[in-house]
N, C-alpha and C positions, 0 to 999 in steps of 0.2 A: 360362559353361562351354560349350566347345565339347566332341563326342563325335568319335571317329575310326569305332569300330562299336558299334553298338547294336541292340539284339533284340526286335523288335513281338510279341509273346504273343498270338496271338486265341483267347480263351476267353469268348466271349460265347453260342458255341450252346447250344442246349439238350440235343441230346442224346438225341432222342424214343427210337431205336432200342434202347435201352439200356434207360429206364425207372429206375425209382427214385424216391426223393425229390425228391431233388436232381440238378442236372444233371451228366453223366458226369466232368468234368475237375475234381468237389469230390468224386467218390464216392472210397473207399478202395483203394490197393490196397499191401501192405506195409508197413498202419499210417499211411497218411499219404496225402492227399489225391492224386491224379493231380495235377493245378497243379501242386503242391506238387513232385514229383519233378522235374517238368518246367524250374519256375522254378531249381531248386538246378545244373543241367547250365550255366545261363548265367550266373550268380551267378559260379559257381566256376570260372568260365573266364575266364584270366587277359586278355584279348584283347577280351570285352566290358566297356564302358564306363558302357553303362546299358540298365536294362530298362523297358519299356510295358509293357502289360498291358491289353488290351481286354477289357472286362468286360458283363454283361448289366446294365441297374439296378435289376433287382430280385437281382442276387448278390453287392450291397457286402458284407452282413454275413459272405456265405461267404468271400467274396474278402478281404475283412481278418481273416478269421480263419486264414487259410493265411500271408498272409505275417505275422503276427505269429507264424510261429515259424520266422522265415527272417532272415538276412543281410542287411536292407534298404539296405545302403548303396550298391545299381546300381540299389536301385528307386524311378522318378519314378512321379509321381503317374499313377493309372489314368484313364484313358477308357472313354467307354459306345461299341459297337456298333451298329451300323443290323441293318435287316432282311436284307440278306442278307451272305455273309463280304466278298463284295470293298468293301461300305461302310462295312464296320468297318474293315477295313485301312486307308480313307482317311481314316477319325477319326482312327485312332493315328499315322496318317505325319503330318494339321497337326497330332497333340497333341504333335508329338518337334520338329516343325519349327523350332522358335524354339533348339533346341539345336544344329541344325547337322552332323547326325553323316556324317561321311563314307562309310560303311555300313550299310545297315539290315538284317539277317536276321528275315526272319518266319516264324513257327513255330506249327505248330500245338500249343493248350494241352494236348489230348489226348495226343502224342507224346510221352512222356517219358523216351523210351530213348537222344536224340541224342548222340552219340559227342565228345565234344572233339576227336579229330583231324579228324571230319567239320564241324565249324567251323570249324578252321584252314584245310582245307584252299578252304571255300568263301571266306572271307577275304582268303586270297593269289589264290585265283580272280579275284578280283572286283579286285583289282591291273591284270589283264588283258583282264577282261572287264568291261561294264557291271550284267550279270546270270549269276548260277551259281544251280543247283538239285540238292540231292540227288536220286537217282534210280538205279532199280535196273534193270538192261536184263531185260528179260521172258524167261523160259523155257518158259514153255506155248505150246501152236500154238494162236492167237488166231481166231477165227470173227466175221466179222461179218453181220448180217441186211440185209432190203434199208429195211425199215423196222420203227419203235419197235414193241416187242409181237411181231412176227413169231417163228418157230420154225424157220423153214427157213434152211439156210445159203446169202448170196449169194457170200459169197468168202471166203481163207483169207490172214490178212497175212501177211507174211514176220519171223517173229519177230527175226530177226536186224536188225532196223529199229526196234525196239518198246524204248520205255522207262517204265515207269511211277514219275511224280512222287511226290517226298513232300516233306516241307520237313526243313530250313530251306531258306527259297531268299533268295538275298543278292543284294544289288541298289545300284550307285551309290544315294546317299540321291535328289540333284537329280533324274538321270534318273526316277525312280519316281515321284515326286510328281508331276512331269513328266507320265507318262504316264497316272497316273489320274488326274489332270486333263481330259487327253483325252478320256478313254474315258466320265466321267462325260458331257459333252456328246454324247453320242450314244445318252440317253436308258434307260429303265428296262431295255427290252429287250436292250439291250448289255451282259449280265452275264457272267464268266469264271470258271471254277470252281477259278483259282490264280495269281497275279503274274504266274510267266512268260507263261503264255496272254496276259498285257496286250501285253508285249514281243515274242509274235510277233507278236500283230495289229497292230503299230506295227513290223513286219519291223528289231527290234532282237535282236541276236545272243543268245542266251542258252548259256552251256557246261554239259555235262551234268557232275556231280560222281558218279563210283559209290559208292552209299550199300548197304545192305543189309539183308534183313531183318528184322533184329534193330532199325531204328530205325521199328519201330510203328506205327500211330495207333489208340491204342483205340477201337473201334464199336460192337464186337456184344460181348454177353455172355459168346461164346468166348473172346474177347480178352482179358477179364478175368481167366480163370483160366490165359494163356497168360501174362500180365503177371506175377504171383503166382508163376508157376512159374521165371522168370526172375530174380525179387527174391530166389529162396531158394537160386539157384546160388552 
């Protein structure tokens, strides 16, 4: 079986900020697991082929207990996560690899607001481009300091410049594996805190997609009851 696109899930973090039991992307909101909403947006998208799923190994039994009340016929077998996110994403890209998918979208498991037309549209992007990322251009006037901890302001960016990431971000499969390949040869210290960042330090194109606030990532405890109040519109 070869894929055309397919969707990497990293739902392996824990989750600290949140608290709880369990960690945030099995806690509830709307009756039903976060994963759980999350997983259903790519299920039900006529356009993905098949779903990953990076997981913690100590949260088989949460994790098979979400998708057994789910659609499993896009979902392959799950993989376990490293220690930090960008070594999970390189499990789940060899764990899809042997399938071949000509698109890979990785998502984070927490986000489970992603819009369908905001996968199509990264989809047909990625027709064009090697790399698209959702992302929402900044409207605050952004302040930076001179250094980490500091409280004084060195400079003021120019928000019309400023875009803040979220996922899905969709990516040639080859060019990705490709490049965290790379990047793992240049040691523990070479960590990125999202795909694209791999693609700029490897100065590969990446296109901005406008995504919107509405597509999430649950964190903090606010979010939860922000989530809840969204599911009851």
């Amino acid at each position: 079986m070869k894929l055309k696109n397919a969707a990497l899930i990293v739902a392996s973090g824990r989750g600290s900020r949140i608290g709880g039991s369990v960690p945030k992307q099995y806690q509830h909101i709307g009756g039903a697991p976060i994963l759980a909403h999350t997983l259903k947006r790519f299920i039900e998208h006529d356009k993905i082929d098949g779903i990953i799923v990076v997981i913690h190994p100590d949260d088989v039994d949460l994790y098979e207990a979400v998708v057994a009340e789910l659609d499993q016929s896009k979902i392959l077998p799950h993989t376990f996560g490293g220690t930090e996110r960008q070594y999970s994403v390189t499990h789940g890209l060899k764990a899809i690899s042997h399938l071949q998918p000509q698109n890979i979208l990785i998502h984070d498991g927490a986000r489970p607001f992603v819009e369908a037309s905001l996968i199509d549209e990264l989809i047909s992007t990625c027709d064009e481009y090697l790399g698209a990322i959702a992302a929402v251009p900044i409207t605050d006037t952004i302040k930076t300091v001179s250094v980490k901890g500091a409280q004084t302001i060195d400079k003021t960016l120019d928000r019309d410049l400023l875009w803040a990431a979220q996922t899905p971000q969709a990516f040639d499969f080859n060019t990705i594996m490709k490049a965290h390949a790379q990047v793992s040869q240049m040691g523990e210290d070479k960590l990125f805190t999202d795909d694209a960042a791999i693609f700029e330090h490897l100065d590969i194109a990446v296109k901005l997609v406008k995504s919107s606030a509405d597509n999430m990532k649950i964190t903090n405890p606010e979010d939860f009851k922000q989530a809840e109040a969204r599911l009851k519109i």
